[in-house]
C-alpha positions in Angstrom: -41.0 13.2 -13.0 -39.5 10.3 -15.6 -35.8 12.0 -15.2 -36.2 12.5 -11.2 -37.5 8.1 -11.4 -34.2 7.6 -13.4 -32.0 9.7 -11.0 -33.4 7.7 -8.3 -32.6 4.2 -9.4 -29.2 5.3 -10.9 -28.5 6.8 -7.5 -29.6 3.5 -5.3 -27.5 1.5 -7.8 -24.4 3.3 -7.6 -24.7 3.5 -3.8 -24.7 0.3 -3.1 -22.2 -0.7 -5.3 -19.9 1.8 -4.6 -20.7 0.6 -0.4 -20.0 -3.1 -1.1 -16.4 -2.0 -3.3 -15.1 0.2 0.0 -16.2 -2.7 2.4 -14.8 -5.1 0.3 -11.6 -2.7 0.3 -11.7 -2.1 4.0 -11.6 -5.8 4.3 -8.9 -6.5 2.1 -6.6 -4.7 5.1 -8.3 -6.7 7.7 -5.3 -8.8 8.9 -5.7 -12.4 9.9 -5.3 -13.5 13.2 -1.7 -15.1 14.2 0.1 -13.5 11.4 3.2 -11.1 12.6 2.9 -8.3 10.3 6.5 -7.1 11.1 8.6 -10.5 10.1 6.0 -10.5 6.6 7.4 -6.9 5.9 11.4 -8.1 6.7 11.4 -11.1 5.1 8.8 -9.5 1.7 11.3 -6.7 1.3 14.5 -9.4 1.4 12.7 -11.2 -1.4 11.8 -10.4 -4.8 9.6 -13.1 -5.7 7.1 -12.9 -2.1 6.8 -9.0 -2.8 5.8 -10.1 -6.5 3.6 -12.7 -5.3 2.0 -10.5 -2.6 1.4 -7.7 -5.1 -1.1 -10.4 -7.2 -3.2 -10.5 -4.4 -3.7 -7.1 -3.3 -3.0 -5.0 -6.4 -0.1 -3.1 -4.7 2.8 -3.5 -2.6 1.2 -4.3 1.0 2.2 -6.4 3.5 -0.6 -7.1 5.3 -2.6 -10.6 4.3 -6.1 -9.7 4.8 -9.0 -11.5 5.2 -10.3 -10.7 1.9 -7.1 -10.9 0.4 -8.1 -13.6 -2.5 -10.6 -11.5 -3.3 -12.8 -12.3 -6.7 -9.7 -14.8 -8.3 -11.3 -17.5 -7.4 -14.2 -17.3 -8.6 -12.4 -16.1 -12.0 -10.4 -18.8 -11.8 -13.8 -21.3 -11.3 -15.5 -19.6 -14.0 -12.8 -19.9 -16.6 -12.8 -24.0 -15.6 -16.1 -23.6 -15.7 -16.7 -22.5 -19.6 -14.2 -25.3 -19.9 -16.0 -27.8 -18.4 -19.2 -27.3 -20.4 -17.4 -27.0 -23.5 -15.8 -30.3 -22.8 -19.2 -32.5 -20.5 -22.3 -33.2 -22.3 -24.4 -32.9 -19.5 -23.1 -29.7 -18.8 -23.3 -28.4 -22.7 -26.8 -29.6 -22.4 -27.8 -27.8 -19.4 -26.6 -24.3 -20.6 -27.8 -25.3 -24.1 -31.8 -25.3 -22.7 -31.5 -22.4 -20.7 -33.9 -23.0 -18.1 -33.5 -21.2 -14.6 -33.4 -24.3 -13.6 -30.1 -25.2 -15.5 -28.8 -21.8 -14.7 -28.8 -22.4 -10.9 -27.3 -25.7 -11.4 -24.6 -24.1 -13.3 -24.3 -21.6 -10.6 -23.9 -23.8 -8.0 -21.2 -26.1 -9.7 -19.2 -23.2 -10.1 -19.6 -21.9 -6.5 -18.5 -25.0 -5.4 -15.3 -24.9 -7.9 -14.8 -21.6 -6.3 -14.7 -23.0 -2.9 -12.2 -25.5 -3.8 -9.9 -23.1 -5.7 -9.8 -20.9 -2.2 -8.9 -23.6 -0.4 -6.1 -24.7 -2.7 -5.2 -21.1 -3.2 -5.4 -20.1 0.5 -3.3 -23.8 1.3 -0.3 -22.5 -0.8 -0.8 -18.9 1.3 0.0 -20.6 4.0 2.4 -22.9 3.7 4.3 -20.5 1.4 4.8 -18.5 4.8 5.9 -21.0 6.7 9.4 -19.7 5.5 8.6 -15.8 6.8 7.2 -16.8 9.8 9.2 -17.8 13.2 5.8 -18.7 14.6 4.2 -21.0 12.0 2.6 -24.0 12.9 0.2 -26.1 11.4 -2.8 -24.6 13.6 -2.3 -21.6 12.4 -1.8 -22.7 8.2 -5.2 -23.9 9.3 -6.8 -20.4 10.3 -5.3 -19.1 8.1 -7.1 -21.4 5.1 -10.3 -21.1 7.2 -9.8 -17.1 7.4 -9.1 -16.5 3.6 -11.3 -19.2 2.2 -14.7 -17.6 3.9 -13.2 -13.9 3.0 -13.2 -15.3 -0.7 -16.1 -16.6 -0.4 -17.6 -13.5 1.4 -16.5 -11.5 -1.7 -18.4 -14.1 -4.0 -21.5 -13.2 -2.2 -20.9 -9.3 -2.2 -20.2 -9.5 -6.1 -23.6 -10.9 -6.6 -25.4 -8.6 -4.7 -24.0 -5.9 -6.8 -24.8 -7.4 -9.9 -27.8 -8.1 -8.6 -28.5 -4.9 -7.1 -26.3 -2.6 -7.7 -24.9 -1.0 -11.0 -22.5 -3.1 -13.2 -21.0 -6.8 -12.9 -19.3 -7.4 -9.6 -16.4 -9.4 -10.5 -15.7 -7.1 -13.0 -15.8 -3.9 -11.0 -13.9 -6.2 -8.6 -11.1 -6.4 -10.8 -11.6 -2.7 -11.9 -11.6 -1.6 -8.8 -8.0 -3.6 -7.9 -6.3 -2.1 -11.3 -7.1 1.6 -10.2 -5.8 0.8 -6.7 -2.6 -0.6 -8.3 -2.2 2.9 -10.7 -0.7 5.2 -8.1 1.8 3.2 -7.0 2.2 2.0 -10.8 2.5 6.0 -11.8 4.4 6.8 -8.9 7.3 3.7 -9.8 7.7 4.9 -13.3 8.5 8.4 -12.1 11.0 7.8 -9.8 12.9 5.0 -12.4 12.4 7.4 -15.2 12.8 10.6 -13.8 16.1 11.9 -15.7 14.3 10.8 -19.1 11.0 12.1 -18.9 10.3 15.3 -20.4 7.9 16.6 -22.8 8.9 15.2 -25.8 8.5 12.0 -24.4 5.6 12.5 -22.7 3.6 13.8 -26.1 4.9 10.3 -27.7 3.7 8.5 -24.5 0.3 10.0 -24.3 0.1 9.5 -28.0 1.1 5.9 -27.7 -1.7 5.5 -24.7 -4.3 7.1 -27.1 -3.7 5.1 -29.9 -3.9 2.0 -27.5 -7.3 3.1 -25.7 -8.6 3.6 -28.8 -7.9 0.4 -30.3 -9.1 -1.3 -27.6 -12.4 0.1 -28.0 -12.3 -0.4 -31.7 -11.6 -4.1 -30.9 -14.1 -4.5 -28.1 -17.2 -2.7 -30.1 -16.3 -4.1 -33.8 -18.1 -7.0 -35.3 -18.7 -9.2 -38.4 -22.7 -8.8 -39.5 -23.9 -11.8 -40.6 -27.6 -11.0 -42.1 -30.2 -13.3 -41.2 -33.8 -14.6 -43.2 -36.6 -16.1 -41.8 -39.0 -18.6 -43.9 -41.2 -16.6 -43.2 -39.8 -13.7 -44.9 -38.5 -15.5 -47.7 -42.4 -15.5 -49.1 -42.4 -12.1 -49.5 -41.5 -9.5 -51.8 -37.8 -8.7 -52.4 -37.9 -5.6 -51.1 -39.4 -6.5 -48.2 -37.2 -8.8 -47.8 -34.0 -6.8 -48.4 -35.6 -4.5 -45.3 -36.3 -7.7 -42.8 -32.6 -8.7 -43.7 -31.3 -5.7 -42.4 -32.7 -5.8 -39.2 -31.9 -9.8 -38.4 -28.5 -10.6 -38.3 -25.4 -12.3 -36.3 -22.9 -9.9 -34.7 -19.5 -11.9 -34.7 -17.5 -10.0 -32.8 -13.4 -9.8 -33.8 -12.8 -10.0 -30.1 -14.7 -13.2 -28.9 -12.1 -14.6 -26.7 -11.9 -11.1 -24.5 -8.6 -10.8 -21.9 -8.2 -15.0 -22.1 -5.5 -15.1 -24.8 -3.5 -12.5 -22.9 -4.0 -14.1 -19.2 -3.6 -18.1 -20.6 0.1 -16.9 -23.0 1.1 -14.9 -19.5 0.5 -18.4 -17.7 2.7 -20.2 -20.1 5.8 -17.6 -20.2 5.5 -17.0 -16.6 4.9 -20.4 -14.8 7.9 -22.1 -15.9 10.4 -19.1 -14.3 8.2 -19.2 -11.0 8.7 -22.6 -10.6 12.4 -22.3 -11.4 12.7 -19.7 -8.8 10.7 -22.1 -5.9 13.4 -24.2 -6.3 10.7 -26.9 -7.8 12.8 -27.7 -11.2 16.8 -27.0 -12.6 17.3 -23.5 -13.6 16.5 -23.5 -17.2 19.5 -22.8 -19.2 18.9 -21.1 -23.1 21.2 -20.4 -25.6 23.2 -17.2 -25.1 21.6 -15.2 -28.3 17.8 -16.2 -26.3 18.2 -14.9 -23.0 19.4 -11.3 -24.2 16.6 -11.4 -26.8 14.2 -9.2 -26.1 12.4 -10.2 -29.7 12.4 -14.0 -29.2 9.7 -13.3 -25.8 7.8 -10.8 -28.0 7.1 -13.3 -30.9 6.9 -16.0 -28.8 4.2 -13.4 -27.2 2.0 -12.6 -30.2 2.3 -16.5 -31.9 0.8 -17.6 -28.2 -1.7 -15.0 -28.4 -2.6 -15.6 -32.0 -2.8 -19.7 -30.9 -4.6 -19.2 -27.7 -7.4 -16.6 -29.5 -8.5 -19.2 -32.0 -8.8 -21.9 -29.6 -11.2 -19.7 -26.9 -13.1 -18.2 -29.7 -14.1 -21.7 -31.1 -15.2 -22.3 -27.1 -16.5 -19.3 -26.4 -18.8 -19.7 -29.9 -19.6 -23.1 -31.6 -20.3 -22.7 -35.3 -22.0 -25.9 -35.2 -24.4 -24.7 -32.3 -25.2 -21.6 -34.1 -26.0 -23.4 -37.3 -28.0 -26.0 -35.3 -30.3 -22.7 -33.6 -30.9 -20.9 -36.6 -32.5 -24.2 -38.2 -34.7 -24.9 -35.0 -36.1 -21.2 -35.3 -36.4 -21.7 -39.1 -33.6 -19.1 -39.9 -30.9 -19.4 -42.7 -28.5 -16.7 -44.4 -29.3 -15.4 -47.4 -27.8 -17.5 -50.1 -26.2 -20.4 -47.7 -28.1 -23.7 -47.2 -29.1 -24.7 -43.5 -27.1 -27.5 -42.0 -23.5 -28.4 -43.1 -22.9 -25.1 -45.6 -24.7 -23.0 -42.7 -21.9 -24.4 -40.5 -19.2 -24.5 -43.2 -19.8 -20.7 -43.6 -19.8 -19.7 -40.3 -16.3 -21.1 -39.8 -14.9 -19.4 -42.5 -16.4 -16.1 -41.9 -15.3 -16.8 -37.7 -11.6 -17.8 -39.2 -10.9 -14.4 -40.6 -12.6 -12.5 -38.1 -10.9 -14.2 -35.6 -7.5 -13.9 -37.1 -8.0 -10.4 -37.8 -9.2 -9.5 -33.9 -5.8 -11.5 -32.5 -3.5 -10.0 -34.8 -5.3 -6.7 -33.4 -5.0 -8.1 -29.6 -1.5 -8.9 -30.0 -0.1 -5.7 -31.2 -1.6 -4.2 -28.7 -0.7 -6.3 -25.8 3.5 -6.1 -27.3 2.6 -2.1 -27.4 4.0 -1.7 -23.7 7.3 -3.5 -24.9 7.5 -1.4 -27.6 7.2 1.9 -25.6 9.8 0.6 -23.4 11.9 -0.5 -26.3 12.0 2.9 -28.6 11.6 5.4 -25.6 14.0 5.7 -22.7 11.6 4.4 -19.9 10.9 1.5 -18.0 7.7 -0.1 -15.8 5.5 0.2 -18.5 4.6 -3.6 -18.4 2.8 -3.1 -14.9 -0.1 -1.4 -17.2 -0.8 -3.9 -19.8 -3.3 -4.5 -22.5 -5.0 -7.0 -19.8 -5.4 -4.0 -17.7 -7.0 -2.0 -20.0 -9.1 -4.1 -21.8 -11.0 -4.7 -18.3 -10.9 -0.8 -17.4 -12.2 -0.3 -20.8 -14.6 -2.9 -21.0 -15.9 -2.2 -17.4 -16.8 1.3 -18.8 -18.6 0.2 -22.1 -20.7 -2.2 -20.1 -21.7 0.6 -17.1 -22.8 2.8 -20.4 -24.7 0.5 -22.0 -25.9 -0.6 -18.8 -27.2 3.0 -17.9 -28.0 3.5 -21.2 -30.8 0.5 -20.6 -31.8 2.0 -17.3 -33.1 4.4 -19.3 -34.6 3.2 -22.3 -36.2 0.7 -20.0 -38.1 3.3 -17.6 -39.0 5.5 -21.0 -40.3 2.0 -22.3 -42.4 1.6 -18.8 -43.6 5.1 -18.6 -45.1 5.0 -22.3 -47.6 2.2 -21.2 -48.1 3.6 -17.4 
């Protein structure tokens, strides 16, 4: 009866998430009013840089602008302001710091709002980019079409928090999940055709070796941690080998990989940006030294330095040493042989340091590994699969596992007392 109880609620979770994803896919081909579909496709296949921009919106190489075409990037976009923002605003810091559901919803609604203004601006540069592919544009219709993709966006935000809500995993992130699979056909497809005369089984063993080695890193990174053990006053009256028992069960999991996919998307923002802009026509074409621009190494340490940079900055964001310290001596906790206070917080940022530099210097090999497949095998288009991409596909997993893993010790739990 228990496992028939579990099935059900699995079942009803996975339905409706799996129901909003294809709606929410359906929608993305939903064209918006006004647009001619057949001058986007001319002028996209004339131009490089559209077809590239149009493939970060919809995950593959359609020419169709949708009405959920933003999909869930703006409210990334909000949410990564966001943990800014409250890193940076007392008020803010203060709010999530009590964590009433009172100061949740306030949260929630600040960054709702962010996301509302991020569609708009992101949905304005939509529209006014195609003002060049369109013979028809005029300003009525950059205005449906920033009224049309701002409520799809916002649509979407809605749908993702039904499924996390309701449904089985975190919306945004199956959102983005579900955008990366889309993508891996055409990804597949692309590196077959370019590499056709240089695949063959050699190469494929060293490639699926190569993929292995990079899944399981990534898991390795995503599931290790640092265990700090933790004492209570309470415990520190008793006897030492209770105590050495209580310490093992209290502790501080800091994990190598605080930061997540950030150090990866903000060092893509910083290589990339400048040569977008260059190619908009908005500054000079930059002009480096001969040895630079045929330097394949020069981008890849400039790469992993960014990466290493960008890792201990979010990490210190993501989790305050100061705050942590401050907690455990409200709740009347210390570490075994540290002091509370200033040594509590003194050894928590030595102990983060090393972790921290250990888990980018991990993050960074793996986000060069693509280069380096491309660079001592004879294949090309491996950089459309990055380690962004699969730190999300794997971290999606992990989280539905350990979500249905607490379906299930959850219902056990209620059953026992039932």
């Amino acid at each position: 009866m228990k496992q028939t109880s579990d099935n059900n609620i699995l079942l009803k979770r996975l339905l409706i998430s799996l129901g909003i994803l294809i709606f929410i896919r359906l929608g993305t081909f939903l064209p918006v009013p006004g647009i001619d579909n057949g001058y986007l496709s001319f002028y996209i296949q004339r131009h490089s840089l559209t077809r590239s921009l149009v493939s970060t919106f919809s995950g593959n190489d359609t020419f169709v602008i949708g009405l959920f075409t933003l999909n869930i990037f703006p409210y990334i976009n909000a949410s990564i302001l966001m943990q800014l923002l409250v890193k940076t605003i007392p008020k803010l810091a203060k709010l999530q710091k009590e964590g009433s559901s009172e100061g949740k919803r306030t949260i929630n609604r600040v960054t709702r709002l962010i996301t509302l203004v991020w569609a708009v601006i992101q949905s304005a540069g939509i529209a006014f980019y195609l003002k060049r592919a369109l013979f028809d544009w005029t300003p009525f219709l950059a205005f449906e079409i920033i009224l049309w993709l701002t409520t799809g966006a916002m649509i979407v935000l809605w749908l993702s928090e039904l499924i996390t809500e309701h449904g089985l995993g975190n919306g945004a992130s199956l959102l983005i999940y579900t955008n990366i699979v889309s993508s891996l056909p055409n990804l597949i497809k692309k590196l077959i055709l370019e590499n056709n005369e240089n695949l063959n089984f050699g190469v494929l063993t060293i490639i699926g070796l190569l993929f292995f080695i990079a899944i399981y890193g990534i898991v390795l990174l995503q599931e290790s941690a640092r265990i700090v053990p933790l004492i209570s006053s309470k415990q520190l009256s008793q006897t030492s080998t209770k105590f050495v028992t209580a310490s093992e069960n209290n502790y501080i999991p800091l994990r190598f990989n605080q930061a997540g996919v950030m150090p990866i998307i903000l060092t893509t923002a910083v290589l990339v940006i400048p040569n977008y802009v260059s190619n908009l026509g908005l500054l000079p074409i930059l002009t480096l030294p001969v040895f630079l621009q045929s330097s394949k190494i020069f981008y890849w340490l400039s790469y992993f330095t960014l990466i290493l940079v960008f890792s201990s900055f979010y990490s210190n964001i993501v989790l305050n040493p100061k705050d942590v310290s401050d907690e455990l001596q409200k709740m009347a906790v210390s570490i075994p042989g540290v002091r509370p206070g200033i040594e509590t917080t003194y050894y928590l940022k030595q102990v983060m340091k090393r972790v921290t530099l250990l888990g980018a210097i991990m993050l960074a090999l793996l986000a060069t590994l693509p280069n380096i497949i491309e660079a001592i095998l004879p294949v090309s288009s491996f950089n459309g699969l990055g380690t962004t991409s699969l730190l999300i596909l794997v971290g999606v997993v992990l989280d539905l596992s350990r979500e249905i893993r607490s379906i299930f010790l959850s219902n056990i739990y209620n059953n026992m007392f039932d």
